[in-house]
C-alpha positions in Angstrom: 107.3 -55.1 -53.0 109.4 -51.7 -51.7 110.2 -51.1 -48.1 107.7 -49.4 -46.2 110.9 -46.8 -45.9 111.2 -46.4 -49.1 110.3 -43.0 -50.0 107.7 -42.8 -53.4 108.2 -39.6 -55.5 105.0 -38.4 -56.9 104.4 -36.2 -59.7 103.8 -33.2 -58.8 100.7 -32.6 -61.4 99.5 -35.8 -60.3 98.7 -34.0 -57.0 96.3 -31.4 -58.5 92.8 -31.8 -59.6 92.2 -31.3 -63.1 89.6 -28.5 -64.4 86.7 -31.4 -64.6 87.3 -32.7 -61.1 87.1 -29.2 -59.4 83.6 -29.1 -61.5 82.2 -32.2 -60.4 83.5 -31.8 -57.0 82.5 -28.2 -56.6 79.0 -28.9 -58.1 78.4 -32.0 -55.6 79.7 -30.0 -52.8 77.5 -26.5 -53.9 74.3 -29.6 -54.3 74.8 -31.0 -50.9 75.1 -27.7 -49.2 72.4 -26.1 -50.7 69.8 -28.9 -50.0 71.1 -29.2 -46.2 70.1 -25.2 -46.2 66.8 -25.9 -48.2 65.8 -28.6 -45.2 67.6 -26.1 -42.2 64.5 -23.6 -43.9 62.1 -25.9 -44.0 62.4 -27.2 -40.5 62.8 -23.6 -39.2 66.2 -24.1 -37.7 69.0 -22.0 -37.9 72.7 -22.1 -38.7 76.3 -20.5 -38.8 78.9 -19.0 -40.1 77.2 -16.6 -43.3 74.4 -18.4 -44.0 73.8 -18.5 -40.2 73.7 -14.4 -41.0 71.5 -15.0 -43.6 68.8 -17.0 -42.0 68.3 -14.3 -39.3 68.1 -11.4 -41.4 65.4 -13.6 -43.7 63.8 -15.1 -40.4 64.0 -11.3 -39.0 62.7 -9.6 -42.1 61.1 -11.9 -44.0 63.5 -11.3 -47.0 64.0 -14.7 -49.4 67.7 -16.3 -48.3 69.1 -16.6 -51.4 69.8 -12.7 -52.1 70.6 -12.2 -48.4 73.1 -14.6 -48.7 74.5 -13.9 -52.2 75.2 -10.4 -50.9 76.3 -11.1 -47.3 79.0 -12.2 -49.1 80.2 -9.6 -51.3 82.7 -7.8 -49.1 84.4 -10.8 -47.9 85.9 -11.1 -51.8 88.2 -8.9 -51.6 89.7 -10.7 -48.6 89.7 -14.0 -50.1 91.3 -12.6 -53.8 93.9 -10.7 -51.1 95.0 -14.1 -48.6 93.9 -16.8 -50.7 94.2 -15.8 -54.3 92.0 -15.4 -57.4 90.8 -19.2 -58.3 89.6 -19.6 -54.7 87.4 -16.2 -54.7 86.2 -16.7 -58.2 85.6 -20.8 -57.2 83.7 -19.3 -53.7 81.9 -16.5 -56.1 80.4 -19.4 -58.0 79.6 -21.7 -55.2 77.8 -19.0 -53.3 75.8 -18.1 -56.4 74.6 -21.8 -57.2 74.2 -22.2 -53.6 71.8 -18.7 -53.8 70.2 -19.5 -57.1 69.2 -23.4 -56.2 68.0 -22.2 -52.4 65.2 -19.9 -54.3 64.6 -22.5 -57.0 64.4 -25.8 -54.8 60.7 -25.1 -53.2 59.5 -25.7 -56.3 61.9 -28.9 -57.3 61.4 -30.7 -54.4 58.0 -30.9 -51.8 59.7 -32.0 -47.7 56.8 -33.1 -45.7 57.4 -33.9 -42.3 61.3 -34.2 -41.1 61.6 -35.8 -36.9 63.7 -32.7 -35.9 66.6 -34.8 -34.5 66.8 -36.5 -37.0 66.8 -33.6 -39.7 69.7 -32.2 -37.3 71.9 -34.9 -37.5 71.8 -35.4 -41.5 71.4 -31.3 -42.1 74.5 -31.8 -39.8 76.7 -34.5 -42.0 75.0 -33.5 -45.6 76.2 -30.0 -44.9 79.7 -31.2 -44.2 80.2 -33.0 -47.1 78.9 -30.7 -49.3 81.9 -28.2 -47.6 84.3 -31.0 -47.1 84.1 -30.9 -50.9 84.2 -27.6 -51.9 87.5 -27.4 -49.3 89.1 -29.9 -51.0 88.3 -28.5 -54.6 89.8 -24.8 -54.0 86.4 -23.2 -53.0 84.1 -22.5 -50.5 80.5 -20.9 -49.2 82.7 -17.6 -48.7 82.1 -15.1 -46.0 83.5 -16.7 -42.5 84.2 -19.8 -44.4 87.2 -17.9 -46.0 88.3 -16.4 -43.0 88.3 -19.7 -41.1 90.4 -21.8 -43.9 92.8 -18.7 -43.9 93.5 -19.1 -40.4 93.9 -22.9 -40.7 96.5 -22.3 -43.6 97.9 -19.6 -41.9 98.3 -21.0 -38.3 97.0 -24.8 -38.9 94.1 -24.0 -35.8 91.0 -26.5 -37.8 88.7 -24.9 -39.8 86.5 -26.6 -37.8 87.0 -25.3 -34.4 87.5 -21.3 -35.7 83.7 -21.9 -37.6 82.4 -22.9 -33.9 83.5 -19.9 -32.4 81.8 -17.6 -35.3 78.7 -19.9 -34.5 78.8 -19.6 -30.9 78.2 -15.6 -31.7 75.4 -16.5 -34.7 73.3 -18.6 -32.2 73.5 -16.3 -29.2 71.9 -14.2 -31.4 68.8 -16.5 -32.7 67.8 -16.8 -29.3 66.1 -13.5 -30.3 64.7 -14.6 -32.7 63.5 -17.9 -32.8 62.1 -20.4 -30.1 64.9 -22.3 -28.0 64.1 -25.9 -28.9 64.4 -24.2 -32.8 67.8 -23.4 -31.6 68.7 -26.5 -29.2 68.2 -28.4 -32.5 70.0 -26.1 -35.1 73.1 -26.4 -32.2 73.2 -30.3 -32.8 73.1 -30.0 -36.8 76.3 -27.2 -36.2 78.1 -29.5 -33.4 77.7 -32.6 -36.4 78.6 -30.2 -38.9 81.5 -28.7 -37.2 83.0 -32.0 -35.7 82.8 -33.6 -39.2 84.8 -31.0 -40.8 87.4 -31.0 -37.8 88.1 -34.5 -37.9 88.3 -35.0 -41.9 89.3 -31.9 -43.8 92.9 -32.2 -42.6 95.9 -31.1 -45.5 98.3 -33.8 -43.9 96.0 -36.8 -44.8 94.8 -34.9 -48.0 97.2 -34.0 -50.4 95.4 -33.3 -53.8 94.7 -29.4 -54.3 
């Protein structure tokens, strides 16, 4: 049995995810996220970060989420193929697209009835964060502030987590405008779930597959 000293080299492709693992863990990611959006619609609550953008331009304008959110994203791109490099974007560019594409299709897949609001916080809250949790550790993302927010982790190590809060402390501010408070008192427990989860568990020191 070797010392709990000893130091165990690793292989360093044995580190990386292979092209079928990013797939399954990018589709189960983009299938989480996109349901946790489908319900935050259904329920009339609101979130952060881009799709948090989104959902008061559709809520504002009536316009479907899907396309709002497809091109919300667009400029922020170039700033991911700039800082985090050309698999990210083009892994983000095809997250944001299923994530877009299943949104519009989902209505008609799936029938919600009635959802107890707390409750349909709390698991929008944790469905939401695994679905990111796995795009994260896949090389991708839901783009827009997403991809500014893991920059700044990689860049300065402040969470993900907590730099997505501050974005969403600006997005709800702003959907007191538009929707009613208790709409928004419960879209603020789904984010603080959301955001917490993603704080405590996407961490590179503990995670070292990329």
């Amino acid at each position: 049995m070797p010392s709990p000293l000893m130091t165990i080299e690793v292989p360093e492709d044995a580190l990386r995810h292979s092209w079928y693992e990013d797939l399954q863990g990018l589709g189960i990611g983009t299938l989480f996220t996109s349901f946790a959006v489908y319900m935050i619609t259904h329920l009339g609550f609101m979130t952060g970060q881009t799709a948090g953008l989104a959902l008061l331009i559709s809520y504002s304008t009536g316009w479907s989420f899907g396309p709002v959110f497809f091109v919300i994203n667009i400029p922020f791109y170039l700033f991911a193929y700039l800082r985090l490099g050309t698999m990210f974007t083009v892994k983000s560019f095809i997250c944001v697209g299923l994530m877009s594409a299943f949104t519009e299709v989902a209505p008609n897949w799936i029938e919600l009835g009635t959802i107890n609001p707390l409750f349909g916080a709390v698991f929008i809250g944790c469905l939401a964060a695994i679905g990111l949790i796995a795009m994260f550790r896949h090389g991708g993302s839901m783009g827009g502030l997403g991809v500014v927010a893991l920059y700044i982790q990689d860049a300065t190590g402040f969470r993900a987590g907590w730099v997505q809060m501050i974005f969403d402390v600006v997005i709800f501010s702003a959907a007191f405008f538009v929707l009613p408070p208790v709409m928004v008192f419960y879209s603020l427990i789904g984010a603080v779930v959301l955001n917490l989860a993603i704080a405590i568990n996407h961490r590179r020191d503990r995670y070292i597959a990329g």
